[in-house]
C-alpha positions in Angstrom: 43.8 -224.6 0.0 42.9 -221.3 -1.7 39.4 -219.5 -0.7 39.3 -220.2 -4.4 38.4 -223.6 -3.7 35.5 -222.7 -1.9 32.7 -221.4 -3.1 28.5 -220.8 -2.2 26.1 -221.4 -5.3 22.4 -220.0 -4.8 19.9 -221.8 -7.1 17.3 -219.8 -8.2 13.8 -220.6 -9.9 13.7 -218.9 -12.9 9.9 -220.2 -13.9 8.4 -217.7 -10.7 9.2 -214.4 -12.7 9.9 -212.3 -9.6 10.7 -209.2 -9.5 14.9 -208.7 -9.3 14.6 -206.8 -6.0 12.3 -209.9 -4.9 15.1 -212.5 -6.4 17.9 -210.2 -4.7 16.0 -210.7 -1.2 15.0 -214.5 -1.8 19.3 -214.8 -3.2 20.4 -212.6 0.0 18.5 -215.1 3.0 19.6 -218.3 1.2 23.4 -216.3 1.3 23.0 -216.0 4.9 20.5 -218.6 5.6 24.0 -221.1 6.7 25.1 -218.6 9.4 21.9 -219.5 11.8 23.0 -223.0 11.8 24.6 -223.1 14.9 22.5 -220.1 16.1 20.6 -220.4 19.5 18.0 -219.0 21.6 18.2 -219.7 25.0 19.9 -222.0 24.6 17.7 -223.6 22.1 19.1 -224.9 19.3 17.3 -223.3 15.9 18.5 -225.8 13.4 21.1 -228.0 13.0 25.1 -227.6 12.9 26.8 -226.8 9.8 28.6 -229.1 8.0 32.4 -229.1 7.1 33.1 -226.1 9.5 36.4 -225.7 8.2 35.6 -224.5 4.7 33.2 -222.5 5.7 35.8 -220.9 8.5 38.2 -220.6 5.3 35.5 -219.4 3.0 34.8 -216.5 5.3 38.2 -215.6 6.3 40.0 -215.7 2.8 37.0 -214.8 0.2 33.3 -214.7 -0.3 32.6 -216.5 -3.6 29.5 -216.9 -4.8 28.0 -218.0 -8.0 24.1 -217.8 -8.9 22.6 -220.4 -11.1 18.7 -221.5 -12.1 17.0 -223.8 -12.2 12.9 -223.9 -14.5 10.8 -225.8 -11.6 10.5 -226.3 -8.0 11.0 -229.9 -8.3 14.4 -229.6 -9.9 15.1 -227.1 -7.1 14.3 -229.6 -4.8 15.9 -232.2 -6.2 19.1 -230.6 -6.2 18.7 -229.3 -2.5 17.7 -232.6 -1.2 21.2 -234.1 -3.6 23.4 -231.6 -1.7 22.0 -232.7 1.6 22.7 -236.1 1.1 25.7 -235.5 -0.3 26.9 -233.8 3.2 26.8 -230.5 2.4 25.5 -227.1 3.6 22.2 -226.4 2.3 19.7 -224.5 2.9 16.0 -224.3 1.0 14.2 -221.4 0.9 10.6 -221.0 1.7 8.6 -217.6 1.0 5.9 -216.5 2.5 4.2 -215.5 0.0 2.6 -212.4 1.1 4.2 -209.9 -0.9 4.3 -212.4 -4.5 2.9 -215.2 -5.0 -1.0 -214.7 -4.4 -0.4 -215.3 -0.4 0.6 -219.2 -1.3 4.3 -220.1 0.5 6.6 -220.8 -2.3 10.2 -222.4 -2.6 12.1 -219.5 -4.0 15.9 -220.4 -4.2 18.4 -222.6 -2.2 22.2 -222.2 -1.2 24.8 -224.5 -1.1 28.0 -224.2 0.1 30.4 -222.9 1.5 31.8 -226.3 0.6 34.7 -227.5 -2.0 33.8 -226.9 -5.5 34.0 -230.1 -6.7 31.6 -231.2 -4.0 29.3 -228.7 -5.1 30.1 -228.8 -9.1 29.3 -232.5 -8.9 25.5 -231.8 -8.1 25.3 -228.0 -10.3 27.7 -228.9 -13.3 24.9 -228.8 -15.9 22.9 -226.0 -14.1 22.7 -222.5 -16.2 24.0 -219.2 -14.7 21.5 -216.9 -13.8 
């Protein structure tokens, strides 16, 4: 298998009208968001393991690709987070703070999926727009 049949998608809400360097930072902690799965703290665990370790071993040994797509609400954005969970693949929601945008109010920004298969992936963003 080819890292070219691996890939990360961030989904990103188009209907918040941030700022690009605010939809850069909100893209760039979903992008890393999957590398503090197995992370711990004294040896607490912070979340839980990744799944499919393999592709994401091959993903960061043979290529990085990413893709960026939208989404226009936060319920579709959850909606396809909570698919990709269920479908056994890495996900991660992200959850702003909101103290810089966003009137102080915490707001799901983005999510990331993957590193997993395409297909996987593909079966749950097929009909999502690039961003």
């Amino acid at each position: 298998m080819s890292s070219r049949n691996i890939k990360q998608v961030i989904v990103m809400r188009k209907d918040l009208n941030m700022r690009k360097g605010k939809m850069i930072a909100q893209g760039a902690h979903a992008a890393m968001a999957f590398l503090t799965k197995q992370a711990t703290v004294e040896g607490h665990t912070l979340h839980t393991p990744l799944r499919n370790p393999e592709e994401v071993q091959e993903w960061m040994t043979l290529g990085f690709t990413k893709i960026c797509l939208s989404v226009d609400s936060e319920e579709e954005l959850v909606r396809v987070y909570e698919q990709a969970v269920e479908d056994g693949l890495n996900a991660t929601l992200i959850t702003d703070s909101g103290l810089t945008e966003f009137g102080g109010i915490p707001t799901k920004t983005c999510c990331a999926i993957g590193p997993n298969r395409n297909e996987d992936i593909d079966r749950i963003t097929k009909d999502l727009k690039l961003l």
